[in-house]
C-alpha atoms as one frame of an Amber mdcrd trajectory, in Angstrom:
protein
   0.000   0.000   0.000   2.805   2.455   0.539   3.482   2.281  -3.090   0.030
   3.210  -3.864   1.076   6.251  -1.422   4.296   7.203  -3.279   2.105   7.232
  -6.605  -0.705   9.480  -5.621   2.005  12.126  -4.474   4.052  11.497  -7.557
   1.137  12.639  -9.406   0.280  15.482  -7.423   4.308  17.001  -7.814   3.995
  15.961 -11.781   0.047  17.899 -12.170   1.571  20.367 -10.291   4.971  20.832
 -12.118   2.972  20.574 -15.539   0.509  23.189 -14.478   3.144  25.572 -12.985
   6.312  24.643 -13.495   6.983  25.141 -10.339   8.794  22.375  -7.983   6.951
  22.531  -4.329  10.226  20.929  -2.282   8.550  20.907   0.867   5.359  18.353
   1.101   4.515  20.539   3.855   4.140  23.627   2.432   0.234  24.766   2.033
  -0.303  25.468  -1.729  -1.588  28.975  -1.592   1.390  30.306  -0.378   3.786
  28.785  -3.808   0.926  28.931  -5.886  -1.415  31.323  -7.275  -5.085  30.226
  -6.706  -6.348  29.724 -10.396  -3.332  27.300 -10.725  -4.739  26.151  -7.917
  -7.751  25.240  -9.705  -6.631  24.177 -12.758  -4.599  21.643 -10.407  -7.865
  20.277  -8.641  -9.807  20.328 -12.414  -6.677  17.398 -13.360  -6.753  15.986
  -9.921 -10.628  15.490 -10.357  -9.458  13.859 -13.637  -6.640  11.905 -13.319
  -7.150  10.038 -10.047 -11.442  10.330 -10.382 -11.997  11.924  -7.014 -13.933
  15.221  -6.921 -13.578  18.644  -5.369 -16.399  17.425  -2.509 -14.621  14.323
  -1.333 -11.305  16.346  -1.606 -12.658  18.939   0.967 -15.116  17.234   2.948
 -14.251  17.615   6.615 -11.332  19.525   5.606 -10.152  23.429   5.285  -7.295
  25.306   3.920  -4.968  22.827   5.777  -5.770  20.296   3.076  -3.613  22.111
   0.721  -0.475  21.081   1.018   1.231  18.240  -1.065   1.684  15.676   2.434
  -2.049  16.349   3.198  -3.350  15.926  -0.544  -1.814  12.755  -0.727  -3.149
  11.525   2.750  -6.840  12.104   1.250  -6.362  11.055  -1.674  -5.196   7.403
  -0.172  -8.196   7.107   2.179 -11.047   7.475  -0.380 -11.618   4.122  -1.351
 -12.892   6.072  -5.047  -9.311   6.086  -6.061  -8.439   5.021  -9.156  -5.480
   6.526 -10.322  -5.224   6.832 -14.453
């Protein structure tokens, strides 16, 4: 399962290299503070697309905290939707 892990946050730095071209080093580091916030979106638009989990189930029972690569990846892993593409 941790490689399942590793590949959800791989795709997360590659959407959000490819949208930006920006490299986030630290998986700590909340979003909004690297990137502008319609990057932002066009990130969540792929992430809705590539891994088939939507905005809701992305934010539910979460807040701006959810925004940083380590945290993304966490939810990401524990909806049992995930289907990476």
């Amino acid at each position: 399962m941790k490689n399942k892990k590793i590949d959800i946050e791989r795709n997360i730095v590659e959407i959000i290299r490819n949208i930006t071209n920006k490299s986030i080093k630290d998986r700590t580091t909340n979003l909004f503070e690297d990137i502008d916030v319609f990057e932002i979106l066009y990130i969540l638009v792929e992430l809705e697309r590539k891994m088939h989990i939507t905005m809701g189930d992305l934010f539910e029972n979460s807040d701006y905290t959810v925004m940083t690569i380590e945290n993304l990846t966490e939810k990401i892993y524990l909806n049992d939707k995930l289907t990476l593409v």
